[in-house]
VEXLUMKE-756337 format. One line per 3 residues: number of its first residue (from 1); their letters; for each residue z, y, x of N, C-alpha, C, O. Coordinates in steps of 0.1 Angstrom, whole numbers, padded with zeros to 4 digits. Example, Ala and Ser with C-alpha at 12.3 -4.5 7.8 and 13.67 -1.06 7.14 Angstrom:
// residues 2
1 = as = 0078/-0057/0132/0078/-0045/0123/0078/-0033/0132/0085/-0033/0142  0071/-0022/0128/0071/-0011/0137/0079/0000/0129/0080/0011/0134
This chain:
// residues 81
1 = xxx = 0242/-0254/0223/0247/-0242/0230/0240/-0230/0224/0228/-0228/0221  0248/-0222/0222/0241/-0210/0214/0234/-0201/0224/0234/-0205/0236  0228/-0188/0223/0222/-0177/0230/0230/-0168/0233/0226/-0158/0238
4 = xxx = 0245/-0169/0232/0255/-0161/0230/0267/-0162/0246/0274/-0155/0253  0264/-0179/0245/0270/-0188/0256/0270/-0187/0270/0267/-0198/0275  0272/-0179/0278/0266/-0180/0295/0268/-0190/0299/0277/-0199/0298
7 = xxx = 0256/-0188/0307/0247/-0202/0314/0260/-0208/0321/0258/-0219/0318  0272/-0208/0329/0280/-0216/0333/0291/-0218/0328/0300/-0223/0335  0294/-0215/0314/0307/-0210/0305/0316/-0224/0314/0327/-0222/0320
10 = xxx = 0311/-0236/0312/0321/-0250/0314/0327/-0245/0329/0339/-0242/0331  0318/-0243/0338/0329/-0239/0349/0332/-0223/0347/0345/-0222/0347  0330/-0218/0346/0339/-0200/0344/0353/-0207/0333/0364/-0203/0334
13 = xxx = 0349/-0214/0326/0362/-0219/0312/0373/-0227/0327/0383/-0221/0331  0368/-0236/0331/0374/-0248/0343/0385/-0235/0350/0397/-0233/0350  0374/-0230/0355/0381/-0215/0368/0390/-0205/0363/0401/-0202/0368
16 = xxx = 0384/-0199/0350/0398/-0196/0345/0408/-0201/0340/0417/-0193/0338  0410/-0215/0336/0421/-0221/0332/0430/-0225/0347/0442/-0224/0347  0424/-0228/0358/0424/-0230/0372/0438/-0219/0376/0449/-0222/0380
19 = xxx = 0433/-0205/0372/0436/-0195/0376/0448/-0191/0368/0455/-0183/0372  0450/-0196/0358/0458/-0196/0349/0473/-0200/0353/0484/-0194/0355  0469/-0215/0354/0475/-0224/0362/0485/-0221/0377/0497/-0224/0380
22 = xxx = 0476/-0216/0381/0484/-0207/0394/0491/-0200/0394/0501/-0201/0401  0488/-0192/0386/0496/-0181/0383/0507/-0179/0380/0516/-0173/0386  0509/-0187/0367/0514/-0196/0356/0530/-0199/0367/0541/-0196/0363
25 = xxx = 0527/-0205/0379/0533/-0216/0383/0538/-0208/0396/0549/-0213/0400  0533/-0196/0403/0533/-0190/0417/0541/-0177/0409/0553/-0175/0412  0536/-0169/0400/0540/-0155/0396/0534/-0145/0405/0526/-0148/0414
28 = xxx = 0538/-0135/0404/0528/-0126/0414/0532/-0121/0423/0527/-0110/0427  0543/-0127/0430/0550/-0126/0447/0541/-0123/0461/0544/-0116/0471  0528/-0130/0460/0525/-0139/0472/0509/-0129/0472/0502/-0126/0463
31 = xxx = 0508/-0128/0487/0497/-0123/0494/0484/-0133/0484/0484/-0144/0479  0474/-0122/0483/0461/-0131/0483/0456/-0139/0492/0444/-0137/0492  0458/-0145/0498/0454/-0156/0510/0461/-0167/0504/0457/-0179/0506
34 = xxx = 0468/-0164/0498/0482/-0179/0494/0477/-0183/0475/0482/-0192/0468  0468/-0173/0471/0466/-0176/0458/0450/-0181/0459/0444/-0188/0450  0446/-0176/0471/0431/-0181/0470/0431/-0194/0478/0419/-0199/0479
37 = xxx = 0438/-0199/0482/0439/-0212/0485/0451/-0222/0476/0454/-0234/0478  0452/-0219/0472/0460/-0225/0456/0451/-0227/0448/0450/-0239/0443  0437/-0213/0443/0434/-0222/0435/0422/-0227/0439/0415/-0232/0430
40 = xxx = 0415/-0226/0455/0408/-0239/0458/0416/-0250/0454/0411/-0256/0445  0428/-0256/0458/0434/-0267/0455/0430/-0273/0436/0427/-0284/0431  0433/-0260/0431/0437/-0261/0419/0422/-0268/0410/0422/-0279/0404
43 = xxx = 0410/-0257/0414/0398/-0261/0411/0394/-0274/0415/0388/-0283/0408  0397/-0275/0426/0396/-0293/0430/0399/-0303/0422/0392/-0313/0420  0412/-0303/0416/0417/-0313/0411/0414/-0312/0394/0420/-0320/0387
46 = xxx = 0406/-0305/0389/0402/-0304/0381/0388/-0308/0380/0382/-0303/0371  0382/-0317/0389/0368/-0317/0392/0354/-0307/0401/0342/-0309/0405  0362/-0296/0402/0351/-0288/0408/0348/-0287/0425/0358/-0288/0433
49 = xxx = 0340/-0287/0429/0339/-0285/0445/0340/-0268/0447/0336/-0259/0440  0345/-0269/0457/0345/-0252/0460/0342/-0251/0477/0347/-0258/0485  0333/-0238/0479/0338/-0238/0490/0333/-0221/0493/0324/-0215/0488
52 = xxx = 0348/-0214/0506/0351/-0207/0503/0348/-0197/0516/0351/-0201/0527  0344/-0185/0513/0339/-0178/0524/0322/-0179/0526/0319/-0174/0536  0315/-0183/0520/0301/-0188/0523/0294/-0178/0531/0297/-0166/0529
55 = xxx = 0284/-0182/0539/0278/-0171/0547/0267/-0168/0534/0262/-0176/0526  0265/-0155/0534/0255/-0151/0527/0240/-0137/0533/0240/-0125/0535  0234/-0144/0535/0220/-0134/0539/0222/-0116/0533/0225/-0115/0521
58 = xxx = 0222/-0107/0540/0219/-0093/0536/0205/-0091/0541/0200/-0095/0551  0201/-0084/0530/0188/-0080/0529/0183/-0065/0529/0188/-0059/0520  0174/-0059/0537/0169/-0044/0532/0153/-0044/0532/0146/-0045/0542
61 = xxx = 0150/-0043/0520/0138/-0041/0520/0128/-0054/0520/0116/-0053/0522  0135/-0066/0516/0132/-0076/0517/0133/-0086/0530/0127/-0097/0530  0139/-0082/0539/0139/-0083/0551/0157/-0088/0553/0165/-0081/0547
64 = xxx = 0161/-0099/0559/0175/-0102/0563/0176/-0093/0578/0169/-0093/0588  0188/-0086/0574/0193/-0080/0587/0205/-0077/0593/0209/-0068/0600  0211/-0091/0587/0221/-0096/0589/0228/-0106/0581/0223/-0104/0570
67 = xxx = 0240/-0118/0580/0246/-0120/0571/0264/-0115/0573/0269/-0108/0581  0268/-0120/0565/0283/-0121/0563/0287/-0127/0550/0281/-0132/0541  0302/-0126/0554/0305/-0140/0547/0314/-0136/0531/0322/-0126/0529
70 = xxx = 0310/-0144/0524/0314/-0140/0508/0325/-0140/0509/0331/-0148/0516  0328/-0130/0503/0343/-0128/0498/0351/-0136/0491/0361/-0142/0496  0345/-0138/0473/0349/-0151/0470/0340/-0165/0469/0329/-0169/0473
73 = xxx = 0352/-0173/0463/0347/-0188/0464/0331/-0187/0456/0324/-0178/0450  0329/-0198/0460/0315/-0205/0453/0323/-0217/0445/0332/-0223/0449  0316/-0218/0433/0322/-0231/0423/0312/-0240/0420/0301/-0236/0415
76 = xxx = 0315/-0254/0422/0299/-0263/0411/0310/-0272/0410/0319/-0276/0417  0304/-0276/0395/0309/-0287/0383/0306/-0300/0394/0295/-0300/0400  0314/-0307/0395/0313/-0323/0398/0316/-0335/0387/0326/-0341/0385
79 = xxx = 0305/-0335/0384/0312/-0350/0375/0322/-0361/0385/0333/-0362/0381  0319/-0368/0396/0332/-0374/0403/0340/-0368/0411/0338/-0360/0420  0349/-0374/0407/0364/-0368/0417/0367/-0372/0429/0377/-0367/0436
């Protein structure tokens, strides 16, 4: 792997082909609620786990002072299906 390569290219490559796929197959009719659960499906079956909404810590000053919940998905490589 070169120095050139970002650290998760295999899944950003996986997700955007993912994304492709959907698209590809839906066209661009449909609310985002209906494409972001397409391509959870889509990432899935391609090996990835996803999961979507994640709560995430807000911080000021080093300090949590509240969370809320991610916008987008979270992605990790699974070798089994």
């Amino acid at each position: 792997m070169s120095g050139d390569t970002p650290i998760h290219w295999e899944i950003t490559e996986l997700v955007l082909k993912a994304f492709r796929a959907v698209f590809n197959k839906m066209g661009p009719q449909f609310l985002e609620a209906v494409y972001a659960r397409a391509l959870e499906i889509e990432c899935r079956k391609r090996g990835l786990r996803v999961r979507r909404e994640v709560p995430i810590a807000v911080r000021s000053d080093g300090v949590i002072v509240g969370h809320t919940a991610q916008t987008s998905s979270s992605t990790e490589w699974s070798s089994s299906k």
